[in-house]
C-alpha positions, 0 to 999 in steps of 0.5 A, a space after each residue: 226310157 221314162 219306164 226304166 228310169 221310173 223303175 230304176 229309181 223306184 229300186 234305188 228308193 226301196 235299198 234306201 228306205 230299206 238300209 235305212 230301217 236295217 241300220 238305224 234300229 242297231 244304232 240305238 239297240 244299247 242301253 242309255 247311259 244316264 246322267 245322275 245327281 248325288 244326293 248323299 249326305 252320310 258319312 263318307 267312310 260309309 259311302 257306296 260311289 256310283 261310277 255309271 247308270 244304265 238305263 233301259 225300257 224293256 217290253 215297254 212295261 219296266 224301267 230298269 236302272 242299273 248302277 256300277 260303283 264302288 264301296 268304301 267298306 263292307 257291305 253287310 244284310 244284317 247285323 247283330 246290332 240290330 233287327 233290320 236289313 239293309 234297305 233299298 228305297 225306290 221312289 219315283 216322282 212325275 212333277 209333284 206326284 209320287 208315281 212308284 215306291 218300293 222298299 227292299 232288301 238291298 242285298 236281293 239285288 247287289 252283286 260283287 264283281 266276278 268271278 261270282 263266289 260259292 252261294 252256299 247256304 245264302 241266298 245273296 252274296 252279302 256281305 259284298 268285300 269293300 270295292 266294286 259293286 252292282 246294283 239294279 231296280 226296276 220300276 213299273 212302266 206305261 207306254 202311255 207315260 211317253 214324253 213325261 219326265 220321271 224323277 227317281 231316287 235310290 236310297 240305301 241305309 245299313 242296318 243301323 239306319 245309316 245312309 251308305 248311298 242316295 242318287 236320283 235319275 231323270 228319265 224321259 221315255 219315248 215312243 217313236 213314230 212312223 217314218 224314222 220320227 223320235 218324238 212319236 205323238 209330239 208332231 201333233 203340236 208341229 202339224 196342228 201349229 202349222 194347220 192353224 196358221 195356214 187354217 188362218 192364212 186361207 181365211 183371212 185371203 179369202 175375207 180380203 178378195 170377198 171385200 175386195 170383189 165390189 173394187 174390181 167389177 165396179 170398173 165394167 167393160 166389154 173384152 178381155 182387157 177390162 175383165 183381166 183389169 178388173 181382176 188385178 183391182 181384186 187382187 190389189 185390194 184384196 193385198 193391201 186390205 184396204 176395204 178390208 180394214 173399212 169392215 169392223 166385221 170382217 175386222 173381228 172375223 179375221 182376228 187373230 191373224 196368221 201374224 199373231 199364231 206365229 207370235 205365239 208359236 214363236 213365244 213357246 220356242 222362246 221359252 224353251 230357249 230360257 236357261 231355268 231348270 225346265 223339266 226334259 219332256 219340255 224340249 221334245 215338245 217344244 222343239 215341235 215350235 222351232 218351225 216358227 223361229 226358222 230352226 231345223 235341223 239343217 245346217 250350212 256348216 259342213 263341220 256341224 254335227 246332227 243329233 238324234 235323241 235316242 243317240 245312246 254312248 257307247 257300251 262299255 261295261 267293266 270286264 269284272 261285269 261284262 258277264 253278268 251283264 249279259 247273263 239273262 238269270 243275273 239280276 243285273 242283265 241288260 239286254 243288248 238288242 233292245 232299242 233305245 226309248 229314253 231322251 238323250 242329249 249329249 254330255 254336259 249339255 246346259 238347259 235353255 239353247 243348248 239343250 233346244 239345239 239338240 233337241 231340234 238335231 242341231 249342233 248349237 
């Protein structure tokens, strides 16, 4: 009986973990719609709006921004007014430290709504008609940048120097790990927290029953009562620390204690918890230390909804680009099948205990 049942649920164990791996992976295969901050200051005759941004990692080596919009004008490459070329200037930041900077033709990479016109003799399809419009850039990724946040600003003026479109996206990469793990390396500050105030924990048990041993066998006698007497002298010493707090050695050998670690553990969820301005990777990090305060991403709510950060909306382009979407040789493709990396929270998320929330997985 016991044989069966061990097989039967190793079985129902493996469809599990199988499923599990089957389904989740399709779940995130879609590229993340990212959050922006219009930084535009010309003229607004002149502007190019910007409806939505998609965002993707591909191969882990390029991040790839894709932006649908609208004009309110022509969009031109040249102009007999001037020598220069619409631009496009890219420029990506970690912190304070400039990471990327591109400058290119703005027409190399936008694209009109289909159907495509006739290229001709052109190798771009400017001067793109007022209306909607695509745009794409990429910019140079390391897997060893997962769990920084890059700033990035697309910046494009006309010919004649004018401002037509200013953006900027925040992208956090991730790099899941094993056993369905988002956050990837950032468990090494749930585990090595949890390692030293256990690491604590052993060493302060065992400096109180050293002080303590002398209290129980002080007490000597024949039979099993007395050793069994003895030991709970030991054992009640050792719980109230009252040789212990009589050692100024053992004192300073047990300093800090596990009290003061899940302080300070307790302290770095707190901050995440402040509603300031914190740059994203903070709360993949952060989050490791919600152990400290009793948060987990459980809930006796049966309403509550959980939240995984690599959760992307659901994609749905224009019809006027579906196609070129989805074409490998546009250069606004963007590839279905590859799963989500980048730190996601749910729409109008605000900073501080909302976005610690769902950073944890839980509705707050």
């Amino acid at each position: 009986m016991s044989t069966i049942f061990s097989s039967s649920c190793y079985s129902v164990l493996r469809a599990f973990v199988f499923v599990i791996f089957r389904v989740l992976p399709s779940t995130f295969a879609q590229p993340a719609t990212l959050p922006f901050y219009d930084c535009f200051s010309g003229s607004a005759s002149q502007k190019l709006s910007v409806d939505t941004v998609y965002s993707q990692i591909i191969n882990g080596q390029t991040l790839n921004i894709t932006i649908l919009g609208n004009a309110s004008q022509q969009i031109v490459a040249s102009s007999a007014n001037s020598t220069s070329l619409s631009t496009l200037f890219t420029d990506a930041t970690t912190l304070t430290m400039n990471t990327f900077s591109n400058n290119s033709a703005l027409c190399d990479s936008l694209l009109p709504p289909s159907p495509l016109p006739p290229l001709g003799g052109n190798t771009t399809y400017c001067p793109i008609p007022a209306g909607q419009f695509a745009l794409s850039t990429s910019i140079p990724f390391n897997t060893k940048n997962s769990l920084t946040t890059m700033d990035t600003e697309l910046r494009a003026v006309d010919p004649s120097g004018n401002e037509i479109l200013c953006l900027s996206v925040t992208t956090t990469p991730l790099h899941p790990g094993p056993l369905g793990s988002p956050y990837g390396n950032a468990h090494i500050i749930f585990w090595a927290t949890i390692g030293l105030a256990a690491t604590y924990w052993l060493i302060i048990g065992f400096a109180r029953i050293i002080s303590a041993w002398n209290r129980g066998f002080s007490r000597p006698g024949p039979g099993i009562w007395h050793r069994l007497e003895s030991t709970g002298f030991i054992l009640a010493s050792a719980i109230s620390g009252e040789r212990l707090s009589t050692s100024p050695a053992l004192m300073r050998f047990c300093s800090p204690s596990l009290r003061d670690v899940i302080f300070h553990t307790q302290w770095c969820a707190a901050l995440a918890m402040v509603a300031v301005q914190w740059p994203p990777f903070i709360y993949p990090l952060l989050s490791q230390t919600a152990w400290a305060s009793l948060t987990y991403n459980i809930t006796l709510n049966a309403n509550s909804m959980h939240w995984n950060p690599l959760n992307v909306q659901p994609y749905n382009p224009p019809s006027d680009f579906a196609d070129q979407l989805a074409d490998p040789s546009s250069v606004i493709y963007i590839d279905q099948s590859i799963p989500n990396t980048i730190f996601l929270l749910p729409p109008n998320t605000t900073t501080g205990m909302q976005s610690f929330a769902w950073s944890v997985g839980v509705q707050p």
